[in-house]
N, C-alpha and C positions, 0 to 999 in steps of 0.2 A: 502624609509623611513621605520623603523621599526614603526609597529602599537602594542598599549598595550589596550586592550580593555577589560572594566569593566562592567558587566553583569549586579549588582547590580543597579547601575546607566543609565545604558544603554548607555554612550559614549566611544567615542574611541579618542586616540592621538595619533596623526601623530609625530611623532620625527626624527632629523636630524642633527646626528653635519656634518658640511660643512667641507670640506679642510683645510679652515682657523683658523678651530676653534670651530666657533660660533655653539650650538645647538638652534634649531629652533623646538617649538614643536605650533601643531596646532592641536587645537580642533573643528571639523568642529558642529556646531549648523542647522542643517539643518531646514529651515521655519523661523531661527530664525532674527528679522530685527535688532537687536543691532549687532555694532562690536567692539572688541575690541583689542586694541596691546600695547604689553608694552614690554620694551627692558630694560635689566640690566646689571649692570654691579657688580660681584663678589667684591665690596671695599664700604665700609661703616666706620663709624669714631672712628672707632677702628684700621685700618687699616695705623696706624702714622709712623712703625717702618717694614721697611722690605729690601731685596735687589733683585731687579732690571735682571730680566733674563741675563745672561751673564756678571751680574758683580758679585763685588765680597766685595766691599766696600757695607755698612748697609747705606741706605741712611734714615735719620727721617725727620718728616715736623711737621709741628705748627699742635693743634687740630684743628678741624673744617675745611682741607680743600677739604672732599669730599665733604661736603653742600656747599663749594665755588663754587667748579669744577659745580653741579649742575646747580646751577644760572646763573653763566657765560657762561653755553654752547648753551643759548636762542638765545646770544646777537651776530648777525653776521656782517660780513665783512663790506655790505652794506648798515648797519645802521639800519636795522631791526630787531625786535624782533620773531624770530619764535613763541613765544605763542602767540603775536598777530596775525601771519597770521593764524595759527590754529583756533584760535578765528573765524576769519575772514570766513572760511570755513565752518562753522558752526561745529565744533566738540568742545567736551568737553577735552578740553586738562593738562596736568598738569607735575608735578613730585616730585620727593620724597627721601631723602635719611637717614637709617636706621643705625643702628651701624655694618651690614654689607652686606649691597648693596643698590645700587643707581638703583635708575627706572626712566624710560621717558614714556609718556601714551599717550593715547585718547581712548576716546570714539565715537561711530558715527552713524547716518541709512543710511547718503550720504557723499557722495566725502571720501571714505575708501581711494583708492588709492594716491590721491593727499593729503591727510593728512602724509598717507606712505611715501611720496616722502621727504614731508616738516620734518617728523621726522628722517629719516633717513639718510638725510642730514646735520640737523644740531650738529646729534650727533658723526656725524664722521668728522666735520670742526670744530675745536674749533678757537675761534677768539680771543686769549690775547694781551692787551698791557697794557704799565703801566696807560695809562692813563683809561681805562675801570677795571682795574684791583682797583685801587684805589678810582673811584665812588663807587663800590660794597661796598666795604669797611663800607663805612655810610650805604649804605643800610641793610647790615646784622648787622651791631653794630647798628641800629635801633631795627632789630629782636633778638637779642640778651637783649637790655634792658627789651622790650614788657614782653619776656618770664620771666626774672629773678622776675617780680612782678606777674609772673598770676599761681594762686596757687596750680592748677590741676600739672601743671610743677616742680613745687618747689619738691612738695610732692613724685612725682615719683624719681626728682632725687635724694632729699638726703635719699630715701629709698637705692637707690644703694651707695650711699657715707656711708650708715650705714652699708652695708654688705661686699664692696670689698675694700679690700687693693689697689692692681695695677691694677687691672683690666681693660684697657681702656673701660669699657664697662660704667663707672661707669662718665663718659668726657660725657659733655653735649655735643652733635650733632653740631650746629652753633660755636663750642668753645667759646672763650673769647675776650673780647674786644683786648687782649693783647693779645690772640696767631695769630688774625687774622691780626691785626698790620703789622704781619711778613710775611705773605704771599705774594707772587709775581710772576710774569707770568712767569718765568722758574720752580720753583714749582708746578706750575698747569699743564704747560708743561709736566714734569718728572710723573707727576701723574698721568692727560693723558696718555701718552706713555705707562705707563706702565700698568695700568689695564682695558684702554678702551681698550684694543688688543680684539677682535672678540674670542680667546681663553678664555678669563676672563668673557666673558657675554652671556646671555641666551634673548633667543626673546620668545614670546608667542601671539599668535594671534590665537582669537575664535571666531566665526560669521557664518556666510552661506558660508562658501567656499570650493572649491575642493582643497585639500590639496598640491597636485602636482603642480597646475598651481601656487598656491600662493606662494610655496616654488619658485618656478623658480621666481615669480613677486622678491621674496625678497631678490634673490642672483643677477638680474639683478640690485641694488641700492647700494650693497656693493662695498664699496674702495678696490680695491685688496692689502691683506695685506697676509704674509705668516705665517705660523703656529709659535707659540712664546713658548720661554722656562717657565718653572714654575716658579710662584712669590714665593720668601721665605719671609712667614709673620712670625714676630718675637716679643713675645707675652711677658710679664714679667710673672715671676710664682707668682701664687698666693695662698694665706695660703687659706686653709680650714674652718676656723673660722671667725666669722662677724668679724666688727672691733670697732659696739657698741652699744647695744642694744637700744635704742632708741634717736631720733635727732626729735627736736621740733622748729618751725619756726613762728613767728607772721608776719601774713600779714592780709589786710583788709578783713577779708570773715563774712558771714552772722551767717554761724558756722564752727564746726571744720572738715576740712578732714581728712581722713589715709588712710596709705594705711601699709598693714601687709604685709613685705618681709619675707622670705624664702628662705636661699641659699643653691644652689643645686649643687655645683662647678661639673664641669664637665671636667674632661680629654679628650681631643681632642682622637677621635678612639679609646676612655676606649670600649663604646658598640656597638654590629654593630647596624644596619640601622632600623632591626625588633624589637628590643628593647629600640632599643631611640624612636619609633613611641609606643609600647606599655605601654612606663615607660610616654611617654604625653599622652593618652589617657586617662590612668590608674589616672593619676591627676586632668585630669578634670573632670571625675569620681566623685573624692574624695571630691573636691571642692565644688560640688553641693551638694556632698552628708552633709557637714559639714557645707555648708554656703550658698547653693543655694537658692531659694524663697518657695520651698516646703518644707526646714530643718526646723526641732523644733529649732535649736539655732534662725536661722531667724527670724522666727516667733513669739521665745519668747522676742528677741531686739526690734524686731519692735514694737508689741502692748505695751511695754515699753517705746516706746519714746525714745529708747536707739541712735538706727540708722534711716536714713530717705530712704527708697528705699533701691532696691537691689543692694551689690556692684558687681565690675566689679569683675571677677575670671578668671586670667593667666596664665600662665605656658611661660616662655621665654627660649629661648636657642639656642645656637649657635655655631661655634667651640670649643670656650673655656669659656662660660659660660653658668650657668642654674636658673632661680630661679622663685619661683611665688610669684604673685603679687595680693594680694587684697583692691580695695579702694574703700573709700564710704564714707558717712557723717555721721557721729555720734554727739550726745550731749555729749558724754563721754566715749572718744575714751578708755580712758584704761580699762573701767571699760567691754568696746566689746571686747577689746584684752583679757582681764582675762575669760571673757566666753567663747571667741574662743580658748584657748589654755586647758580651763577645757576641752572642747565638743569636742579637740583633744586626750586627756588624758580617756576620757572614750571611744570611739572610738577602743584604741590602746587597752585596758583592757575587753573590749567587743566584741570586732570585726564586723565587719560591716554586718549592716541585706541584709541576703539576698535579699530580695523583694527590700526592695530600692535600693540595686545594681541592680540588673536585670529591676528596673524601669528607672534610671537614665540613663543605659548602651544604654537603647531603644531610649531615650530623646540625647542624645550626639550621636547617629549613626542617629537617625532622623534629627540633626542638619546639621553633614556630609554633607544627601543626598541631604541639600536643597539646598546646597551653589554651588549646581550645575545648578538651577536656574537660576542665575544671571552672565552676559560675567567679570563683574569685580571681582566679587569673585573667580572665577573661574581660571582666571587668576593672578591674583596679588600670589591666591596659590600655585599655580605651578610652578611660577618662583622662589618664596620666600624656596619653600619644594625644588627645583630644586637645586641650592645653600647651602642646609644642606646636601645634596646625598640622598633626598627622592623623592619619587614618590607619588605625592597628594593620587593618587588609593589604597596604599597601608595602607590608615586610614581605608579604608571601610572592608579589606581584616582580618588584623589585629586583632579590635575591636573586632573579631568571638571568639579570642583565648582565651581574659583578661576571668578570672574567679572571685571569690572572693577571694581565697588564695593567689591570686597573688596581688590582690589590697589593702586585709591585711598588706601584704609584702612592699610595697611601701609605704605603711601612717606610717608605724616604720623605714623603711629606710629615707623617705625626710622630713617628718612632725615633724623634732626635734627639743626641745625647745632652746638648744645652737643656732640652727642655724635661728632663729627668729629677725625680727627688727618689730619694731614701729615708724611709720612716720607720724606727725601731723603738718598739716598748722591751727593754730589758732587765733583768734581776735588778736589786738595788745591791 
């Protein structure tokens, strides 16, 4: 196992891609009594349009069916529900699927191994038929209606429907009542097949263990499967420009939400690995520094009554997309939009004060170091940075280099006002 060991932090990770495929990285927590394991798989619901290792024909599928494949891969032969036995064992089990990777988890202090057995089995036996295939069906067009009214949801998505043309980034996760319609167990089959390959997915397991022994526990649980060719994902191009500067939604809320998008379109392998870590750094930086709880814009919204609380501050991206993301509650949302794009405008004619860069800089590497803390934080990043071709270690490393010149440099390359939306869920 190659070992990468961070000073700063004080841990080390065990890493391993196996024969098949599959990389295995373990971060050993010694004294520590939480465990934790989570296994992914490379395909999230962007993932609609691709072909198939050794073929040659473009095979596409309805949205929504990596959040199917999710669901469905609970449900086994013999009638049982793996989250329930999970349950049953006393672990905190769950899963998850993203716009591009699906994860399977637990948590635990006992029965580590026998939790392993039960996940690792059921994520390598999928059990479809039509008739399990078509119960789901009502259950996610349940979960589909749920979200379409709950307005935290609303707000994020049509912030991406106001910035992307084609993007499937911009496709709600569970799809539509109507793409799932179409969905069926040789589709989930194909999908299966082809990106649960051990090639296509990453394991992470952090706890009290000897690295060695747990690698061997986890290559004695694996299906023998042999090394698999590259998947071709096939992505539509997308324009550079939003497609509208602001989209407004009435739903029942108490007040108004937003959320302020930012598009940051990103070329697949435009920048390498050190620079896509330092151009998010460098944002989330900027963000605090422009709208964080210590900024004078904050501060003068808030004791205005403007906004309620701090909002959330983003930065997302992926192969082929990038953009940040701020939402929060305001009494008059444009009236926070119009201060936040002035407090961008002096910023860029000003340039950023030192001190509060080198304050903030301290405050975001402190944040870093804490998330090392916790077996779930820890892991969910690893797998997640694992899947972009990062290495979590290499925020702590990084962070050393950003100056202020450089972070200048980034608030007039990505903070541009063309590339802005405004996104309001308000009373009806």
């Amino acid at each position: 196992m190659q070992i990468i060991e961070n000073l700063k932090v004080k841990e080390k990770l065990y890493i391993e891609k196996l024969q098949n495929g599959l990389t295995v990285m373990i971060i050993p927590k010694p004294g520590m009594k939480k465990k934790y394991m989570i296994w992914g798989t490379n395909y999230g619901s962007n993932d609609n349009k691709f072909i198939v290792p050794g073929e040659e024909e473009v095979t596409e599928v309805p949205n929504g069916v990596a959040h199917f494949l999710e669901h469905k891969l609970f449900e086994q032969e013999n009638g049982t529900n793996s989250l329930d036995t999970l349950t049953a064992l006393g672990v905190n089990a769950n899963a998850y699927t993203t716009n591009d990777h699906t994860a399977y988890l637990f948590e635990c202090t006992d029965n580590f191994y026998e939790a392993m057995d039960e996940l690792m089995d059921y994520v390598q036996h999928p059990y479809f038929t039509d008739e399990n295939v078509e119960k789901e069906k009502g259950i996610i067009g349940q979960e589909i209606r749920m979200y379409d009214d709950y307005p935290d949801w609303r707000v994020y998505l049509n912030t991406l429907e106001a910035m992307y043309h084609e993007n499937p980034i911009k496709i709600d996760i569970t799809g539509t009542i109507e793409t799932i319609s179409k969905i069926d167990k040789d589709i989930l089959y194909k999908c299966y097949n082809t990106f649960y390959h051990p090639s296509n997915m990453a394991m992470v397991i952090v706890g009290d263990f000897k690295p060695e022994e747990l690698l061997e526990e986890v290559k004695k649980r694996l299906v023998k499967k042999e090394a698999s060719g590259e998947i071709k994902r096939i992505y539509p191009e997308e324009k550079e420009e939003i497609v509208k500067p602001e989209i407004i939604q009435k739903l029942e809320v108490s007040n108004p939400i937003y959320t302020i998008g930012i598009k940051d379109v990103r070329k697949e392998n435009s920048n390498n690995k050190n620079e896509i870590i330092k151009k998010h750094i460098s944002i989330e930086i900027l963000l605090n520094i422009i709208f964080g709880r210590s900024s004078k814009l904050y501060q003068d919204l808030y004791k205005d009554g403007i906004i309620y609380g701090e909002p959330s501050l983003d930065y997302e991206f992926g192969k082929n997309y990038a953009h940040i993301l701020i939402t929060g509650m305001s009494s008059n949302p444009r009236k926070m939009y119009d201060s936040f794009k002035q407090r961008v405008k002096e910023l860029k004619n000003n340039g950023i004060d030192k001190n509060d860069f080198e304050r903030l800089k301290k405050m975001i590497y402190g944040n870093y170091v804490r998330e090392y803390n916790d077996v779930q934080d820890i892991a969910r990043m690893f797998l997640s940075d694992y899947f972009k071709g990062i290495c979590s270690f290499d925020y702590l490393e990084e962070i050393e280099g950003i100056n202020v010149e450089y972070l200048n440099q980034v608030l007039k390359d990505v903070f541009k006002e063309e590339k802005m939306v405004l996104s309001i869920v308000e009373n009806e």
